[in-house]
Every structure is written in C-alpha cells, then in structure tokens.
C-alpha positions as CSV (number, residue, x, y, z in Angstrom):
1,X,-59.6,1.2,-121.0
2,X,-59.9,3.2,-124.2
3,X,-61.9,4.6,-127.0
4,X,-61.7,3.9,-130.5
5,X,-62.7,4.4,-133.7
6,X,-63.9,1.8,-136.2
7,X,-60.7,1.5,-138.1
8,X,-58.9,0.9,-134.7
9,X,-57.5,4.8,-134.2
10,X,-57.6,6.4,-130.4
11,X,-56.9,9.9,-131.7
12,X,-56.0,11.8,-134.8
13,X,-52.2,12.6,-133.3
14,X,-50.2,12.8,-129.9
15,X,-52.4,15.6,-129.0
16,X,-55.7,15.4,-130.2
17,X,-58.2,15.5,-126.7
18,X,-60.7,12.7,-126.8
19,X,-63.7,15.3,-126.9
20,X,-64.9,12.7,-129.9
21,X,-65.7,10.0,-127.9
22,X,-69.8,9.6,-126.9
23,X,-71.1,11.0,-123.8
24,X,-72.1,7.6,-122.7
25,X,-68.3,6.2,-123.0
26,X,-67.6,9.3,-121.1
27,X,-69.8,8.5,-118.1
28,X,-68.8,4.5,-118.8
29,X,-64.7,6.3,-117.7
30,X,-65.8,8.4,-115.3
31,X,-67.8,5.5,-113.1
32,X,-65.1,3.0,-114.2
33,X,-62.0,5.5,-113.2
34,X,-64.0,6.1,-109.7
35,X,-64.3,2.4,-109.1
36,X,-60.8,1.9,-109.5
37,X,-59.7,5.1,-107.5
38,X,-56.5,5.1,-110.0
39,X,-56.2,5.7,-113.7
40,X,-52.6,5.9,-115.7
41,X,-51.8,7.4,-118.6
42,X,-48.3,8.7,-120.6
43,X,-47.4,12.2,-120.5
44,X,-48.6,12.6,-124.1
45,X,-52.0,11.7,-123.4
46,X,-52.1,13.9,-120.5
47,X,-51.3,17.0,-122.4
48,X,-55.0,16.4,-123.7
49,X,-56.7,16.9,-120.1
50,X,-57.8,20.2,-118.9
51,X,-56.0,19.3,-115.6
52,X,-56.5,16.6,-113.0
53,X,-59.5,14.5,-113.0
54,X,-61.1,15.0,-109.7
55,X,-62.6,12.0,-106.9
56,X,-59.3,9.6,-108.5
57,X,-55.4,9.4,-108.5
58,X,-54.3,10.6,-112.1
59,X,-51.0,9.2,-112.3
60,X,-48.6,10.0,-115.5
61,X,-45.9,8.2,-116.8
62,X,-43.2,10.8,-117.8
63,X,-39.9,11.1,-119.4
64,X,-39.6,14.9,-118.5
65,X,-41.0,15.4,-114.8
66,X,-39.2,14.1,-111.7
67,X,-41.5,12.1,-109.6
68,X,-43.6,13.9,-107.7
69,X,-47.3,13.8,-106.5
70,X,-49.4,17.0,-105.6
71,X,-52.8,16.5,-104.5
72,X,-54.5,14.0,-106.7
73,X,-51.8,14.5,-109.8
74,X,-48.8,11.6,-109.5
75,X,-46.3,12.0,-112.2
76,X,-43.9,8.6,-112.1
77,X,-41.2,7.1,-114.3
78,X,-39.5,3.4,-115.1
79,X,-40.8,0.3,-114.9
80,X,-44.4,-0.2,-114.5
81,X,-44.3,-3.1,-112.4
82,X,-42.6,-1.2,-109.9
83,X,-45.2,1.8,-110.5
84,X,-48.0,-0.8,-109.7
85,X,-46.2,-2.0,-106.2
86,X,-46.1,1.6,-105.4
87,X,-49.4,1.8,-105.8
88,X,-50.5,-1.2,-104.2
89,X,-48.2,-0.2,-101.1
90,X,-50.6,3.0,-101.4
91,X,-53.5,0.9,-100.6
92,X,-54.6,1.1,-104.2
93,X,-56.3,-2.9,-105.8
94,X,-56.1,-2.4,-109.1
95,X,-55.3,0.6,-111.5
96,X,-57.0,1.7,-114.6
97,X,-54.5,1.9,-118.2
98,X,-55.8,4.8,-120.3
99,X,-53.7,4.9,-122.9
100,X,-51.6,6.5,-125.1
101,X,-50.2,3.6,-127.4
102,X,-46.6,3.3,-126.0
103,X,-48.0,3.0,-122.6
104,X,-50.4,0.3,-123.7
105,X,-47.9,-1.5,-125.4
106,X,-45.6,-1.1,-122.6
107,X,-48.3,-2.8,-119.8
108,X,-49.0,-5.6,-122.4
109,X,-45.1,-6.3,-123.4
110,X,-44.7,-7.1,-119.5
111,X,-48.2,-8.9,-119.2
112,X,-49.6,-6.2,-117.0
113,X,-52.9,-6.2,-118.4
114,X,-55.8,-8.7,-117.5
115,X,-58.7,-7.0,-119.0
116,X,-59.5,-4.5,-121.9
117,X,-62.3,-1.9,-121.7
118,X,-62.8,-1.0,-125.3
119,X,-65.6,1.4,-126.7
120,X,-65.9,1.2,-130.0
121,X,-67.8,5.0,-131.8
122,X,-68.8,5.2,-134.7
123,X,-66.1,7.1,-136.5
124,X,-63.0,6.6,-139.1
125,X,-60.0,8.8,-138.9
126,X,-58.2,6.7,-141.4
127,X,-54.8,7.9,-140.0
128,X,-53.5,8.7,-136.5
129,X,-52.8,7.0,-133.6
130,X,-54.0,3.2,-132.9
131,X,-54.2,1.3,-130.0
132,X,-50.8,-0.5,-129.6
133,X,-47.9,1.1,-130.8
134,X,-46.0,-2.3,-131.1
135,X,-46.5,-6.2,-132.8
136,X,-47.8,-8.5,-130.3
137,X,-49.6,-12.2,-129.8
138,X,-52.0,-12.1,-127.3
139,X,-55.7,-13.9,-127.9
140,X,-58.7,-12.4,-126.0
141,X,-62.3,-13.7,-124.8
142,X,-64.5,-12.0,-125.1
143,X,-66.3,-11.3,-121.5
144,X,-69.1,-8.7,-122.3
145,X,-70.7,-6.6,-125.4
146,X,-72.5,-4.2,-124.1
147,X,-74.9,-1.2,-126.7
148,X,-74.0,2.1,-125.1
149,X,-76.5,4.8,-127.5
150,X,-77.6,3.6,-131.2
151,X,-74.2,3.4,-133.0
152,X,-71.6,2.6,-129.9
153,X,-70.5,-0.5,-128.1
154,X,-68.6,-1.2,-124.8
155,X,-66.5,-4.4,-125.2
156,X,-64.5,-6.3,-122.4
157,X,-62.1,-8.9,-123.0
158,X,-59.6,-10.9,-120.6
159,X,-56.3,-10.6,-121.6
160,X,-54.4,-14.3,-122.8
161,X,-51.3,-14.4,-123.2
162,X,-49.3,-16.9,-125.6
C-alpha cells in the first residue's frame, strides 16, 4: 500500500514524511493497516513516523537494529519470506507492505506481493523517490478504482507475475 504522486514519486528523498498525502488516503491506511493488524516498512521509511502507529504491529526491516519487539514496535532483518512465517506463526493472516522502494522491490523480486493499494494525489515532485527501486515484469488487473476527494484516486490491482 502506498501513495504517490502523478509522475510515480512516493517522497521527495529517504526522509521526506508523507504529511503530503490527502486526509482521505490517510484514513484509507489507517482503516486498511487496522484490518490487517500488521503493516511493514524499511528502516528508512520509519525514520519518517513520529513513533509507533498505535491499534497495529509496526514491524521494520533493518540493517542497523538487532531484532527485537517492544510493545507494538517489531524491528526484523533477512529474508522476508521468513519474516512472513514469523508472523503468520504470530497468528497474523496477511501483512500490509508500506514501502520504502527497496522493500517494495524486495517483496515483488520474491513474489511476495498479491495486491497493490495505490493512491494516486494530485502532485509532481519531478525527482525523488519512486515506487520500485529495481526493473521488473509483472502485469496487473486492475480490481478497483475508487475517487477518494475531487483530485485523488485509490487503485487496487492483483499482482501477475510473468
């Protein structure tokens, strides 16, 4: 699940907090994120928060903390197939991808992802930080377009992979 802009950026740089985003995609995370129970994100992207995300298990990929998990923060490392069995021994269904690029280039390289939650606001940054951070061949189909205010859209696709 991300944000972006028009011309495809999710943020300016590695840590530019996604205060730009609408307060409808905002509430479109927050009910989304609570659904799941479980949202990921890389360390980078974390940075950006103003803490842990309360009422959901904020778990961040990291080069530079040990594993650990205090409270509702999880901080984790390696291979993200072996992140999503320790979830799912957690009791955890599904988890929710948030981003940064690496990460969500990481999750699609090992065909981790099923289904892309994409806002699309009505900005350009012309440079900065896009969704992938690597080349890839996947196709999508389109499951839903949905008008979120006057200038945003919510689009879901299922993930196919060639």
């Amino acid at each position: 699940m991300m944000a972006i802009t028009l011309d495809g950026k999710i943020a300016k740089n590695s840590s530019h907090f996604a205060n730009w985003t609408s307060p409808e995609d905002k509430k479109i995370f927050r009910k989304v994120s609570k659904d799941f129970g479980v949202f990921m994100v890389g360390e980078n992207t974390y940075k950006t928060f103003p803490g842990p995300l309360p009422g959901r298990l904020n778990v961040v990929f990291s080069r530079s903390v040990e594993p650990k998990q205090e409270g509702d923060l999880k901080y984790v490392q390696g291979d993200p197939q072996k992140v999503l069995q320790e979830l799912e021994n957690m009791g955890y269904k599904k988890a929710l991808l948030c981003g940064g690029a690496n990460l969500n280039s990481l999750f699609l390289e090992n065909k981790l992802i099923d289904e892309m939650i994409i806002t699309i606001e009505p900005k350009i940054f012309g440079a900065g930080l896009s969704l992938l951070a690597s080349e890839f061949d996947a196709d999508l189909e389109l499951k839903s377009v949905e008008k979120i205010n006057d200038n945003a859209l919510n689009l879901r696709y299922k993930v196919i992979y060639n």
